[in-house]
Legacy VTK file of the C-alpha trace (Angstrom):
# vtk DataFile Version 3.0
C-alpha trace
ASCII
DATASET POLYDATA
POINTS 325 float
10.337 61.341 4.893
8.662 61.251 1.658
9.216 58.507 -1.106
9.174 59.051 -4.765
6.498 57.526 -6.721
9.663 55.499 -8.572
10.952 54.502 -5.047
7.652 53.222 -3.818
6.707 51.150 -6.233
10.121 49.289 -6.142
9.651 48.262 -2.791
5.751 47.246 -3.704
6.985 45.026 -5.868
9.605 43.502 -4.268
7.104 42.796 -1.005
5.154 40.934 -3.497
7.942 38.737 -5.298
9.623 37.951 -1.672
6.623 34.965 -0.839
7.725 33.796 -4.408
11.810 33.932 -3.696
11.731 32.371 0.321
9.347 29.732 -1.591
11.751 28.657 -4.161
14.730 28.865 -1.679
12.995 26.909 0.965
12.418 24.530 -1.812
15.852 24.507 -2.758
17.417 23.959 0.684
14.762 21.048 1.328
16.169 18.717 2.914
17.928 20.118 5.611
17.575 17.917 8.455
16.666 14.380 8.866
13.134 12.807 7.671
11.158 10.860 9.084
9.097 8.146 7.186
6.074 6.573 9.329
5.040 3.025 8.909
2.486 1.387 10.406
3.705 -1.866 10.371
5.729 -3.488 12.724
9.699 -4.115 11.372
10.605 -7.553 8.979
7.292 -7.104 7.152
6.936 -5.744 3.357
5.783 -2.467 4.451
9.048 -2.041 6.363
11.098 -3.650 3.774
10.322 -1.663 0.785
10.334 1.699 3.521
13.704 1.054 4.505
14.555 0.289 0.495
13.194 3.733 -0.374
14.902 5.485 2.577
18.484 4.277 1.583
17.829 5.666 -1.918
16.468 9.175 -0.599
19.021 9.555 2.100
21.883 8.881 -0.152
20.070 11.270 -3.223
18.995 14.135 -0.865
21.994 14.267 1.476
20.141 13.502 4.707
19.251 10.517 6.946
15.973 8.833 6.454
14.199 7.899 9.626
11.826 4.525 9.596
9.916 5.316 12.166
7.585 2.105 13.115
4.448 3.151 14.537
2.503 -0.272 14.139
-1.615 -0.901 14.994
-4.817 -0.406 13.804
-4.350 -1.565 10.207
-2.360 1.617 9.782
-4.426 4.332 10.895
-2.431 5.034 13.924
0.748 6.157 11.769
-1.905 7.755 9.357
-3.456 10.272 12.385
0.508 11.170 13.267
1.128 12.218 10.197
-1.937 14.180 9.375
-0.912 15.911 12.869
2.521 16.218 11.814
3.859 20.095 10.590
3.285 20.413 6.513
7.183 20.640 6.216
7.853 18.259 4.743
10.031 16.108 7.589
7.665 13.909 8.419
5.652 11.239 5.678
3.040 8.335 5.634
4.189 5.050 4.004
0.398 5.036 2.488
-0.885 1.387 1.656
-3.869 -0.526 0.000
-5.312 -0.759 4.027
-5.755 3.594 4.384
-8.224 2.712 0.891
-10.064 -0.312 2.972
-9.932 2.091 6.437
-11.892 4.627 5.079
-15.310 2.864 4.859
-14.331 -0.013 7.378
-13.778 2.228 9.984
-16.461 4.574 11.124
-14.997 6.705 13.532
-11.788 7.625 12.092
-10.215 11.299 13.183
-9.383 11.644 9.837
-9.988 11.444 6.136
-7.110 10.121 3.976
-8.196 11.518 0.894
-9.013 15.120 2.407
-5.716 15.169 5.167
-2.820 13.733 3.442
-1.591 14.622 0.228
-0.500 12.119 -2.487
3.224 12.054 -3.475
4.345 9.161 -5.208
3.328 5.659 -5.552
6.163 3.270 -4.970
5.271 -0.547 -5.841
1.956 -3.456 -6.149
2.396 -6.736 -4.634
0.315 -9.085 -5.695
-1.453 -11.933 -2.758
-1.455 -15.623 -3.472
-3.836 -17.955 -3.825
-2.788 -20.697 -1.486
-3.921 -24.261 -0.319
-2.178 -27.030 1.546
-0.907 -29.531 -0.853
-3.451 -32.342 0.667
-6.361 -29.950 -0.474
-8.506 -31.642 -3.633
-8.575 -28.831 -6.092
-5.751 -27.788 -8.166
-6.648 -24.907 -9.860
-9.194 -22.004 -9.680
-12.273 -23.647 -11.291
-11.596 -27.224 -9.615
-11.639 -25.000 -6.161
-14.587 -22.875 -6.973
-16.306 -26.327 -7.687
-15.321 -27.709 -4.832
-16.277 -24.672 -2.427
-20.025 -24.425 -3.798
-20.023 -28.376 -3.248
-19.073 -27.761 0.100
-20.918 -24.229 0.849
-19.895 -22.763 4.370
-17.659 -25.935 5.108
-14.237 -24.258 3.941
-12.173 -21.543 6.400
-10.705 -18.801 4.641
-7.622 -17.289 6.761
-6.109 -13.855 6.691
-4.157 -11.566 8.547
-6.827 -9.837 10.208
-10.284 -8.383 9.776
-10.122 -5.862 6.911
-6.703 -6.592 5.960
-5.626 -6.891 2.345
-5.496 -10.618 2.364
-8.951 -10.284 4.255
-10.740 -8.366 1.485
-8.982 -10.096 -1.322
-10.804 -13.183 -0.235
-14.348 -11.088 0.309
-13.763 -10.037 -3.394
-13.541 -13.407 -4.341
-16.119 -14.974 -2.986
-18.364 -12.261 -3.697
-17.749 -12.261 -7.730
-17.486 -15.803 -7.263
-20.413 -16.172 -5.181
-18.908 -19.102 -2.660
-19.761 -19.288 0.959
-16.325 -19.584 3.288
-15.801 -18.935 6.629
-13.343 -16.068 7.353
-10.822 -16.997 10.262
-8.842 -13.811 11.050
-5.289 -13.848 12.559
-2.962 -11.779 14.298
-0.951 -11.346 11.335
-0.336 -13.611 8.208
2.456 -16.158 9.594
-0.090 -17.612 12.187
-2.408 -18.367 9.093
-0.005 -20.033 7.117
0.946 -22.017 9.927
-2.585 -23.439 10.267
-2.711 -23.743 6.354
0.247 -25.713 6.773
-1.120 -27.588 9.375
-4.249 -28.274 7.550
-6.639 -26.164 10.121
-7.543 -23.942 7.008
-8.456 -24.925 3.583
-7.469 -21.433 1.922
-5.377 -18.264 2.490
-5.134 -15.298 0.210
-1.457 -14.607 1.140
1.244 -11.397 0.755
3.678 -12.991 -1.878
6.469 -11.986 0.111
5.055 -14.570 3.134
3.989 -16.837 1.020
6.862 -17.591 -2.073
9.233 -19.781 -0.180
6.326 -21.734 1.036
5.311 -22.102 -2.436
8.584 -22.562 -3.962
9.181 -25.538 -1.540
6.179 -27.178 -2.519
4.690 -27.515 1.276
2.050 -25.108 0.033
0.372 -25.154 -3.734
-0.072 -21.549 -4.960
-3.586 -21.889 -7.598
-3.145 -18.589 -8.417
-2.050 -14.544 -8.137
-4.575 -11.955 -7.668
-3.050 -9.593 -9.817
-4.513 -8.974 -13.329
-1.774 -10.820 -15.134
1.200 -13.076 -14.003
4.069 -12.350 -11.436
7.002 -12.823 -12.543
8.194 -13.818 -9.521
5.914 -16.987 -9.578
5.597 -16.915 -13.961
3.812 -20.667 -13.803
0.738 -19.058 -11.496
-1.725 -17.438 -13.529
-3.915 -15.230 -12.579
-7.242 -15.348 -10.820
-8.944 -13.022 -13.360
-8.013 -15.827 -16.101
-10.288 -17.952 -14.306
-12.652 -14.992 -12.922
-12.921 -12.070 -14.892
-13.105 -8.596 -13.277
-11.165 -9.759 -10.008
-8.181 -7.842 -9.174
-6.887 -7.442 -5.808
-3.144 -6.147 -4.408
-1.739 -4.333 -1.885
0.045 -1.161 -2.812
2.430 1.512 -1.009
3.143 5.056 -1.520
4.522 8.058 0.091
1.550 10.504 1.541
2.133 13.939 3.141
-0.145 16.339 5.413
-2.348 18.593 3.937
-0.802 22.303 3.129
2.558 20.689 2.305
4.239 22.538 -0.258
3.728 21.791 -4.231
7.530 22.499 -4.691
8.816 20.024 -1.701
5.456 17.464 -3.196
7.389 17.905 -6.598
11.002 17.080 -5.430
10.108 14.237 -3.197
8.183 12.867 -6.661
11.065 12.993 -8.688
13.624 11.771 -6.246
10.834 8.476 -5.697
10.540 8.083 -9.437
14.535 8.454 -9.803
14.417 4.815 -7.324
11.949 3.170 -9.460
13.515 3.819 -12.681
17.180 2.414 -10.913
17.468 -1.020 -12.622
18.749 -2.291 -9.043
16.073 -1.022 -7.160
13.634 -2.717 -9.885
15.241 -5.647 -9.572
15.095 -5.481 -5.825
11.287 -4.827 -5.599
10.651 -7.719 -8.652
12.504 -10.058 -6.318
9.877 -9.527 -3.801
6.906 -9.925 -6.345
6.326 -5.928 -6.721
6.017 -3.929 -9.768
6.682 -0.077 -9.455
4.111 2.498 -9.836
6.178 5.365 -11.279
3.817 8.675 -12.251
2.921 11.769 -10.625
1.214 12.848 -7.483
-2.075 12.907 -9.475
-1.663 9.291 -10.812
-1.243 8.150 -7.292
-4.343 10.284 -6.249
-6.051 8.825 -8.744
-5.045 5.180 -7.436
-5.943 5.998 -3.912
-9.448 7.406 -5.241
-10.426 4.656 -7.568
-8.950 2.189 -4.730
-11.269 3.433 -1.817
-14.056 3.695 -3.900
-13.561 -0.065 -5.106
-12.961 -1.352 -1.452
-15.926 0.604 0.061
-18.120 -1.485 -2.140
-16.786 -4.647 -0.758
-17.107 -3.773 2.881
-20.720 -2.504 2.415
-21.785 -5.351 0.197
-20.218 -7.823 2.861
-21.306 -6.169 5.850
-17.119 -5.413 7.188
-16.406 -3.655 10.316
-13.327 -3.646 12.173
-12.785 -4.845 15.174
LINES 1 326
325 0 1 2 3 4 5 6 7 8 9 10 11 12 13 14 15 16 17 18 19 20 21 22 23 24 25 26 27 28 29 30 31 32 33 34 35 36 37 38 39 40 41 42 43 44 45 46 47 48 49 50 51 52 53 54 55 56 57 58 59 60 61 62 63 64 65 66 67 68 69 70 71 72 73 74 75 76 77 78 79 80 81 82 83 84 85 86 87 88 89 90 91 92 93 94 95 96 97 98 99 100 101 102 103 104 105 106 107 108 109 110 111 112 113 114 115 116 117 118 119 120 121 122 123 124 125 126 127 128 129 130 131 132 133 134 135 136 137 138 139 140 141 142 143 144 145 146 147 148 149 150 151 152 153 154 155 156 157 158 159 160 161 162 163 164 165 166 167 168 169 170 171 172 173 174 175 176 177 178 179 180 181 182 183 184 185 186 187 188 189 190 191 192 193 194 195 196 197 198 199 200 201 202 203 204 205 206 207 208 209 210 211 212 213 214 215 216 217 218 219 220 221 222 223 224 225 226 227 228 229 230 231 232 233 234 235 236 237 238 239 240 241 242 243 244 245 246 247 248 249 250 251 252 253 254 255 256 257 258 259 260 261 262 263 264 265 266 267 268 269 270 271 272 273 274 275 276 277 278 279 280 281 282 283 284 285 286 287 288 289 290 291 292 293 294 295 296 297 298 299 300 301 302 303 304 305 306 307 308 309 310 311 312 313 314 315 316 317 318 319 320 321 322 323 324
């Protein structure tokens, strides 16, 4: 059977817009089943929190249950590998944070590469750390501490929640523009550091607000200052470190990441539907009660973070000689 010219070019040309149409009506029918979110941080913490925040929003926008799925360990790397082995369907996303920017130089055998193997979606919200001290401590503010640690080089422990942690490097960066000699005391998370802050076994801790507000709002420990560059306004009487310091900023950040190949159309809809949440007054309120402010923009702007961000942090661990454990 012979086709006419006419007839065979009709069917060329639909062969070539069909790709094009089962693209846009995947897109369309995206979601269709349940997603999965992966955190790698155990449940209660402020990775969880503002994952199970985000979830609620997206299940009740896009029609479909949200899964927190807590895959906690390794400063986030092991949730970062499952999703970079996940299917580029967009079902299954990273809960990216400020530690994948720090993992990437303080880790040298990692099985992946953030930057090349998951794909930026949206950034979701900045938390600033706190500057803490136990009440007892001499110095009450920034330069009267900074005094007091040169004074007193290599005598003052610095706690955090673990070797190459956010409140880790946050300290590094500080004494590093600074140029103070403390003694870093890692922890199993940041509650056991407070604890011996509170007890008086540490002089310093560069604390999550979240952990640290109530603390501070009680009095039992004196915030000096945020590590933000400008005020919380969660904690408005704090300034900020860089008023004292200038060039020092230090947060941590999450985001939603992706694996590599997924879709620009379901990339697209997951951006607006995360941008939709941070421009909700409630949900701002929500996150500003917890000391965050949003980071609304495009999957570029939060490439851009996560670039800038790794390339800032690798600087840190080379110039303080950081590996993990």
């Amino acid at each position: 059977m012979k086709l006419s010219r006419r007839r065979f070019l009709h069917l060329a040309a639909g062969a070539v817009a069909l790709p094009a149409v089962s693209r846009i009506a995947r897109a369309q029918a995206y979601p269709s089943r349940p997603m999965h979110l992966i955190v790698g941080a155990a449940p209660g913490g402020g990775s969880d929190i503002f994952a199970r925040m985000l979830g609620q929003w997206l299940s009740e926008r896009l029609g479909q249950q949200f899964v927190i799925e807590n895959r906690s360990g390794a400063s986030n790397n092991i949730a970062t590998e499952a999703v970079v082995r996940a299917l580029a369907d967009g079902y299954t996303l990273l809960l990216a944070a400020s530690s994948n920017a720090i993992n990437a130089t303080l880790y040298d055998k990692l099985k992946f590469n953030f930057i090349r193997d998951i794909v930026p979606v949206a950034g979701i919200v900045r938390v600033p750390h706190v500057m803490v001290v136990n009440p007892s401590f001499p110095a009450k503010t920034v330069p009267e501490f900074i005094a007091y640690a040169k004074a007193n080089s290599g005598k003052l422990s610095m706690g955090s929640a673990g070797n190459g942690v956010p409140s880790h490097m946050s300290g590094e960066l500080f004494k590093i523009i600074v140029g103070v000699n403390m003694v870093h005391v890692p922890y199993r998370g940041i509650a056991p550091a407070l604890t011996d802050l509170l007890g008086g076994q540490l002089q310093v801790v560069f604390a999550d607000m979240a952990a640290s507000i109530e603390f501070i709002k009680a009095g039992s420990l004196r915030g000096l200052a945020v590590t933000t560059a400008v005020r919380s306004e969660a904690l408005p009487d704090l300034p900020a470190i860089s008023d004292f310091v200038p060039g020092y900023e230090a947060s941590s950040w999450w985001g939603v990441g992706a694996p590599q190949s997924t879709s620009t159309d379901i990339v697209e809809k997951l951006n607006k539907e995360i941008n939709a949440a941070l421009a909700d007054p409630k949900m701002k309120a929500r996150f500003a009660d917890l000391g965050g402010t949003v980071l609304p923009g495009s999957p570029a702007d939060f490439g851009k973070l996560i670039a800038d961000e790794t390339e800032k942090w690798s600087k840190v661990v080379r110039f303080a000689g950081l590996k993990a454990d």
